[in-house]
KEKE-3310 file (N, C-alpha, C; in steps of 0.2 Angstrom, whole numbers, plus 5000, padded with zeros to 4 digits):
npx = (4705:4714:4733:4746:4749:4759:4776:4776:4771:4783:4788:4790:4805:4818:4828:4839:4856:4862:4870:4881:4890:4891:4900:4912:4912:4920:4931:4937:4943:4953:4968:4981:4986:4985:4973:4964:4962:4958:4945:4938:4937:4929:4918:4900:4891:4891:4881:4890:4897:4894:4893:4905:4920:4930:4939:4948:4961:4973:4988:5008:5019:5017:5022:5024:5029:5018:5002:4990:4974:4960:4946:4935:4936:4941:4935:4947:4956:4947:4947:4961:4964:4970:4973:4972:4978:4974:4973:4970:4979:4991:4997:4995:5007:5017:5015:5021:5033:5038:5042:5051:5048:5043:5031:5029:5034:5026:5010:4996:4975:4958:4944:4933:4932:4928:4922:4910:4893:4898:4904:4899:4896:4899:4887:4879:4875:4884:4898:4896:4896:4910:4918:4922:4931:4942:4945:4951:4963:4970:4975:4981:4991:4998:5003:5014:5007:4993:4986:4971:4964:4955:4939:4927:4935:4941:4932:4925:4935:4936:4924:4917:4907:4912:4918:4933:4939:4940:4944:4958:4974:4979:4983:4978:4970:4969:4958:4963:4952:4951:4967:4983:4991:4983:4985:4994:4984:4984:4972:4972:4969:4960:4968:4961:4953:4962:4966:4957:4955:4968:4972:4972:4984:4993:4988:4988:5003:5006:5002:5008:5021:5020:5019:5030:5039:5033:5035:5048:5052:5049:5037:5026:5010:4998)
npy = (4956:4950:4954:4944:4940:4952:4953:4947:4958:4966:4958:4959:4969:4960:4949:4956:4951:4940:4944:4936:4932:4947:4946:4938:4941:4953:4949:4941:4950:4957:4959:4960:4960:4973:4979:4970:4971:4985:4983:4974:4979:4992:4985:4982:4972:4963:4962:4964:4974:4983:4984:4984:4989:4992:4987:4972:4965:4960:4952:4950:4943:4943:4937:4924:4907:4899:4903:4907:4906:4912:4914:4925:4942:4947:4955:4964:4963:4969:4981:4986:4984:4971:4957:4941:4946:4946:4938:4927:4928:4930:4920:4911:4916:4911:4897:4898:4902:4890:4882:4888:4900:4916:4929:4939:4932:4923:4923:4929:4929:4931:4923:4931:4948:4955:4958:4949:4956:4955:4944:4933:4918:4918:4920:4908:4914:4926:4921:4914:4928:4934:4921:4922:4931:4926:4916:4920:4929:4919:4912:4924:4927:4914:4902:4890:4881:4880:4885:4881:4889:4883:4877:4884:4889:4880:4868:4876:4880:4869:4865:4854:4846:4841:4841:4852:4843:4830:4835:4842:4834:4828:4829:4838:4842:4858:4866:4880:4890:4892:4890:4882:4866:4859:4865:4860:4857:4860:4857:4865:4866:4882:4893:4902:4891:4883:4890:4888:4875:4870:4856:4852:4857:4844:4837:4852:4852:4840:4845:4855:4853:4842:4852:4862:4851:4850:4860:4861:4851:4856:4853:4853:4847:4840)
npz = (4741:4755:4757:4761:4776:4785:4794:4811:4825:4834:4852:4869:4875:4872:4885:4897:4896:4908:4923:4923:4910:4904:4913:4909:4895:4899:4909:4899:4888:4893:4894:4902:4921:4926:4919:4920:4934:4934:4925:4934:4945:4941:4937:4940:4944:4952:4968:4982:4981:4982:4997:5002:5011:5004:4987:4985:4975:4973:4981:4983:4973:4955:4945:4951:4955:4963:4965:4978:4981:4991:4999:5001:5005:5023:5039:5039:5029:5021:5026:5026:5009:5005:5002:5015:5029:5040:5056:5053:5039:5045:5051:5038:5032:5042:5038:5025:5029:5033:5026:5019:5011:5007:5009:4998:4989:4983:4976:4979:4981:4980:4977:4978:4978:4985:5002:5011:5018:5037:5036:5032:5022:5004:4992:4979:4967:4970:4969:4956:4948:4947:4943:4933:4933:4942:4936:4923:4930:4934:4923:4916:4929:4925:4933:4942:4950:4958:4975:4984:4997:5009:5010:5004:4991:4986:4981:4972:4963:4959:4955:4962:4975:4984:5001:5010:5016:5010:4997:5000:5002:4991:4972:4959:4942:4936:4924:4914:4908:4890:4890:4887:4893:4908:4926:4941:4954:4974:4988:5002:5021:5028:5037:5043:5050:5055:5066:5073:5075:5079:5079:5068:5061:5056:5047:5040:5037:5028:5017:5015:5015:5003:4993:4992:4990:4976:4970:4970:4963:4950:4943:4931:4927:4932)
capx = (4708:4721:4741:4749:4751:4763:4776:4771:4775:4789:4786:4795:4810:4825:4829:4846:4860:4862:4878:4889:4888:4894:4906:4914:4917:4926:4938:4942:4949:4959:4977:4985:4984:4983:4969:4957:4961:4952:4940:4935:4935:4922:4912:4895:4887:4890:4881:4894:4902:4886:4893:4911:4924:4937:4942:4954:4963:4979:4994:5013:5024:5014:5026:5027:5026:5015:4994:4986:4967:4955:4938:4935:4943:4936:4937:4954:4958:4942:4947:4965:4961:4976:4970:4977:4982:4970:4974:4974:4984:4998:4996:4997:5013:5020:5015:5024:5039:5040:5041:5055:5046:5040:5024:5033:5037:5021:5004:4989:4971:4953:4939:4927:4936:4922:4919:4901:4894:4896:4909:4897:4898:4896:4881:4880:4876:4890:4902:4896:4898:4915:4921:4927:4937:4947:4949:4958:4967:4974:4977:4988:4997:5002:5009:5017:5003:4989:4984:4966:4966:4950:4932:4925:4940:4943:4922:4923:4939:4937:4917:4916:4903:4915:4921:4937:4943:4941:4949:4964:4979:4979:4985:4969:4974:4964:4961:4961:4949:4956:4973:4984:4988:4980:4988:4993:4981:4980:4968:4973:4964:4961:4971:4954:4950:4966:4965:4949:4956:4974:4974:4973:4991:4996:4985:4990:5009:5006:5000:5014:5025:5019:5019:5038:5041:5033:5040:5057:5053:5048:5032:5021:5006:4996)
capy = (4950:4953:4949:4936:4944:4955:4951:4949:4965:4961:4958:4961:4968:4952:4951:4959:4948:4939:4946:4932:4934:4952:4946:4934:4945:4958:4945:4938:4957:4960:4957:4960:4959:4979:4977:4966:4975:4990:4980:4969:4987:4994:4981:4984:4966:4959:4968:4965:4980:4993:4985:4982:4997:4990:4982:4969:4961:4953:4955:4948:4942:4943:4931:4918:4899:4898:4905:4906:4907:4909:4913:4930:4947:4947:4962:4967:4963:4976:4988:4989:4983:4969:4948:4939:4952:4948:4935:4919:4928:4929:4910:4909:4918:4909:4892:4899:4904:4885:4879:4893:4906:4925:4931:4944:4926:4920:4927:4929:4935:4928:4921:4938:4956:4962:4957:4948:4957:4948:4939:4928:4913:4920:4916:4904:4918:4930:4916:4914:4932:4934:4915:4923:4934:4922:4912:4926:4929:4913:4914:4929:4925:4908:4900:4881:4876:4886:4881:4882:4889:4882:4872:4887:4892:4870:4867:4882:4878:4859:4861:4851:4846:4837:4844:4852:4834:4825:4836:4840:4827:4825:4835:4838:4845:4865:4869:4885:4890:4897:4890:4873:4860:4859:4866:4858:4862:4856:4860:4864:4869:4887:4896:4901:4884:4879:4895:4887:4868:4868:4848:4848:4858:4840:4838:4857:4851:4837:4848:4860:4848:4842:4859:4862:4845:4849:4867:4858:4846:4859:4850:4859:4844:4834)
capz = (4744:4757:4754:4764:4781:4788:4799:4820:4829:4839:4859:4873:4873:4874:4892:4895:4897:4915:4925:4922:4903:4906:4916:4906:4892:4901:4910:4895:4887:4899:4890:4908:4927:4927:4914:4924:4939:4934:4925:4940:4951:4938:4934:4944:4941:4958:4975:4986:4981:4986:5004:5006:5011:4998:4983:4987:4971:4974:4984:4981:4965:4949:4941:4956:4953:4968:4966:4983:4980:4997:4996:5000:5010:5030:5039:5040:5022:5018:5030:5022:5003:5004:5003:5020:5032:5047:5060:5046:5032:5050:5052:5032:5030:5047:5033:5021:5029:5036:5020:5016:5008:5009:5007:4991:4983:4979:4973:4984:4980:4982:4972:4976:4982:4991:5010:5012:5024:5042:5034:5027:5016:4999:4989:4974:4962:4970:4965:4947:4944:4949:4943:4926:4934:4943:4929:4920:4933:4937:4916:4918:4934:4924:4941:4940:4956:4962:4981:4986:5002:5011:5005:4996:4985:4983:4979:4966:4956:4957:4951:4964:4980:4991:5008:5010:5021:5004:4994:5002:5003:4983:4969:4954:4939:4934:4918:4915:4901:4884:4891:4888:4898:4916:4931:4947:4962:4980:4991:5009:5025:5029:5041:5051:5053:5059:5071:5078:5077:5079:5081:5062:5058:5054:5039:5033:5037:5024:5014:5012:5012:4996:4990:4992:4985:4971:4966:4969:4954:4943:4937:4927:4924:4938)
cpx = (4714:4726:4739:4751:4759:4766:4772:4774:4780:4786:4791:4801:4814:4826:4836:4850:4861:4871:4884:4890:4895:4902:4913:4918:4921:4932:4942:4945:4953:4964:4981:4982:4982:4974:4962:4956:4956:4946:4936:4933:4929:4917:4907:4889:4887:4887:4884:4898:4897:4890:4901:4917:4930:4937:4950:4956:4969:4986:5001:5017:5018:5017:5027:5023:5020:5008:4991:4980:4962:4949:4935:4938:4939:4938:4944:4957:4954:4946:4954:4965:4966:4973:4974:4980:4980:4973:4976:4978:4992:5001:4998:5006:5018:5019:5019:5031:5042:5043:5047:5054:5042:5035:5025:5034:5033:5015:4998:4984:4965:4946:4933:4933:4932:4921:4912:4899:4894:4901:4905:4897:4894:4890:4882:4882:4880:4896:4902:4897:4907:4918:4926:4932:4944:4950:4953:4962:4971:4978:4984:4991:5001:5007:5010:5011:4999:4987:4975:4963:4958:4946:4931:4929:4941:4937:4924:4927:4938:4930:4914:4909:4908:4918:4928:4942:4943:4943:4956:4968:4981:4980:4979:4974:4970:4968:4957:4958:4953:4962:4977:4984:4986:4986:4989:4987:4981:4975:4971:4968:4966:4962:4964:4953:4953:4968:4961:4950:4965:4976:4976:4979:4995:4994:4988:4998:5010:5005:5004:5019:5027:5020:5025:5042:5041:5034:5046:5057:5052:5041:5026:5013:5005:4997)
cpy = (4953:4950:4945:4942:4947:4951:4951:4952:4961:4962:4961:4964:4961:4954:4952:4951:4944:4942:4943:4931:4940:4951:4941:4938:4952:4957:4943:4944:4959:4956:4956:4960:4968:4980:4976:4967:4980:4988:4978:4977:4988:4990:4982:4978:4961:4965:4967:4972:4987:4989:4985:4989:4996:4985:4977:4965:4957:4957:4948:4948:4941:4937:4925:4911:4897:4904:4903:4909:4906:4911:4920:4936:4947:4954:4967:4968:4969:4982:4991:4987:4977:4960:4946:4942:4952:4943:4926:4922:4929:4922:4909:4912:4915:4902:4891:4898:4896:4881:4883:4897:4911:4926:4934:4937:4922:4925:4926:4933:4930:4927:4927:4943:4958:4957:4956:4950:4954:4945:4931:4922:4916:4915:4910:4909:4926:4927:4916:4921:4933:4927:4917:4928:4932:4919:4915:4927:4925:4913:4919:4929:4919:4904:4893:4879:4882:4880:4883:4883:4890:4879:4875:4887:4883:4870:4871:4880:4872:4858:4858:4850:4845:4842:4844:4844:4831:4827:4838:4834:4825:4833:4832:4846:4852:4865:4874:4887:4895:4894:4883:4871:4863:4861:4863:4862:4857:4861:4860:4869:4877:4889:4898:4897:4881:4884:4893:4880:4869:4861:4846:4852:4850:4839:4845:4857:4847:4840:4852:4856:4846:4847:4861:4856:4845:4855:4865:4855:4851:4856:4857:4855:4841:4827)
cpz = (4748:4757:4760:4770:4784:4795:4807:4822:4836:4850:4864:4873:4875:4882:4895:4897:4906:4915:4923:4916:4902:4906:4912:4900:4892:4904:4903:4890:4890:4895:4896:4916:4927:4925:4917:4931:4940:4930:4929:4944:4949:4936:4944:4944:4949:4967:4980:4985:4984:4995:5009:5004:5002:4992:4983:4979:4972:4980:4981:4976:4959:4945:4945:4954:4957:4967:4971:4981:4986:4994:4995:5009:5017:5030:5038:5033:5019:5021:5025:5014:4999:5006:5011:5024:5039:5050:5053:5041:5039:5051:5042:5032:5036:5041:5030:5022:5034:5033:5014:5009:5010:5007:4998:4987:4980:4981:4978:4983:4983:4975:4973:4978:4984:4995:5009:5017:5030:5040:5032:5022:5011:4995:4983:4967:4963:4966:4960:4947:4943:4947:4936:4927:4934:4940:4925:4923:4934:4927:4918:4920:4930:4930:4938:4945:4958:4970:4981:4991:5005:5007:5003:4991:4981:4978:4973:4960:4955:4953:4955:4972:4985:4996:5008:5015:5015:4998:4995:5001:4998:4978:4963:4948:4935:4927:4916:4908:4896:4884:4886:4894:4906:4922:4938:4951:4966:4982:4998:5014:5027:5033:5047:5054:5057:5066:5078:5079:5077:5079:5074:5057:5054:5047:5036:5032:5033:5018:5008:5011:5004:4988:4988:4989:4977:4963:4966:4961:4948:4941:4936:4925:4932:4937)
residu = (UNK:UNK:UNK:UNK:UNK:UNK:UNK:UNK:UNK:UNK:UNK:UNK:UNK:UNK:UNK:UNK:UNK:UNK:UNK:UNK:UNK:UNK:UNK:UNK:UNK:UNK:UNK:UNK:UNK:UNK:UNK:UNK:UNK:UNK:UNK:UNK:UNK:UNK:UNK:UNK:UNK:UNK:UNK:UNK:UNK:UNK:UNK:UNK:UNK:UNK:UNK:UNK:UNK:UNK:UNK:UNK:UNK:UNK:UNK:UNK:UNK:UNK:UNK:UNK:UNK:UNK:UNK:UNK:UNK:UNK:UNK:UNK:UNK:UNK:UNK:UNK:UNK:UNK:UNK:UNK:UNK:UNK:UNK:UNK:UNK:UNK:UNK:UNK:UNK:UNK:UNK:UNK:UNK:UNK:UNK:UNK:UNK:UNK:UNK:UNK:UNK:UNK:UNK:UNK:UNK:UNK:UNK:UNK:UNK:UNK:UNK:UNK:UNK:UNK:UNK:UNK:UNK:UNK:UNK:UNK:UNK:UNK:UNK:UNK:UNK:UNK:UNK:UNK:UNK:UNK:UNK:UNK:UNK:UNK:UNK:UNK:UNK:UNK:UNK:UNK:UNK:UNK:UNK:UNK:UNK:UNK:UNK:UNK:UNK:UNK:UNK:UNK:UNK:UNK:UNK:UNK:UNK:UNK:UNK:UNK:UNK:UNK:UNK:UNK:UNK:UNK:UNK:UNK:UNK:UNK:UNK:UNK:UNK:UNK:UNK:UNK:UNK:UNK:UNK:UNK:UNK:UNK:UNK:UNK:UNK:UNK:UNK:UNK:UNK:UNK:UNK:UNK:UNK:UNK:UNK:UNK:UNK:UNK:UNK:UNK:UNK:UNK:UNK:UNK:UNK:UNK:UNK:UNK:UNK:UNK:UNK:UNK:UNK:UNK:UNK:UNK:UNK:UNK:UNK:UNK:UNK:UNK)
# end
């Protein structure tokens, strides 16, 4: 009579981890901004890097109250490996200095570092791999307000569907995962856009406005 059966031979191998997974827990090791610098450089889980010249991670003050976040580096950002430097990061830092501030005085990076090729709207699942990045980064940098400079970068931190037109104009409070309390964010329109409609400098002038208002007060809560 035979025993009681043996286990079932085991199947397939388990199907490896998806990217964002990976990614997740190598952003979250990162102790520092140097840290997840070279982390983000080496990680090999998003295929924008098989195409773009540079790795762009941030430019400015590491310690600034102020977090700019666009979306990702166009050509002139690849070419040199520095966020906002082509034609709209001219126009952004002409923003800033409206509003009596230098570029060196607040933080500036992007939700991917690799150029899409074409300058393309990134995919759904370029963005998820890269979202734990920025999350950590926005962690480390600890700013009083991050801005969200256009509808991809708005969309992605807010979770949200809505069109940068209906995000804008309001302040929304980010909360950064692992962190405490929520962070100011606006959303404002992107310097390309405003290149290409000039009519709507009135909206990114209420914008900043708000902006300088509210680094004046100090607040640190939406």
């Amino acid at each position: 009579m035979g025993g009681a059966p043996g286990p079932a031979p085991s199947g397939a191998p388990a199907a490896p981890a998806p990217p964002q997974a990976g990614a997740r827990q190598i952003a979250a090791a990162a102790a520092d901004l140097a840290s997840l610098k070279a982390a983000f450089e080496a990680f090999d889980g998003c295929p924008l890097k098989e195409t773009a010249t540079n790795f762009v991670f941030a430019d400015g003050a590491p310690g600034a109250k102020l977090m700019f976040i666009g979306e990702a580096p166009g050509a002139e950002e690849d070419r040199r490996g520095i966020p906002f430097v082509g034609p709209a990061g001219r126009l952004l830092d002409r923003m800033l200095a409206a509003i009596g501030l230098e570029r060196g005085e607040v933080y500036i990076t992007n939700i991917l570092p690799w150029r899409p090729p074409g300058n393309r709207n990134p995919t759904d699942s370029e963005i998820a791999v890269c979202l734990p990045f920025i999350e950590r980064h926005i962690a480390l940098v600890g700013p009083a307000a991050v801005v969200a400079v256009g509808g991809t970068a708005a969309k992605v931190l807010l979770n949200s569907r809505e069109g940068i037109m209906r995000l804008r104009g309001r302040w929304f409070g980010y909360a950064v995962p692992g962190s405490g309390a929520p962070i100011p964010l606006r959303a404002i329109l992107h310097p390309a856009y405003l290149l290409r409609q000039p009519g709507q400098k009135r909206d990114a002038w209420t914008d900043l406005i708000a902006i300088k208002k509210r680094l004046a007060e100090g607040k640190t809560a939406s």
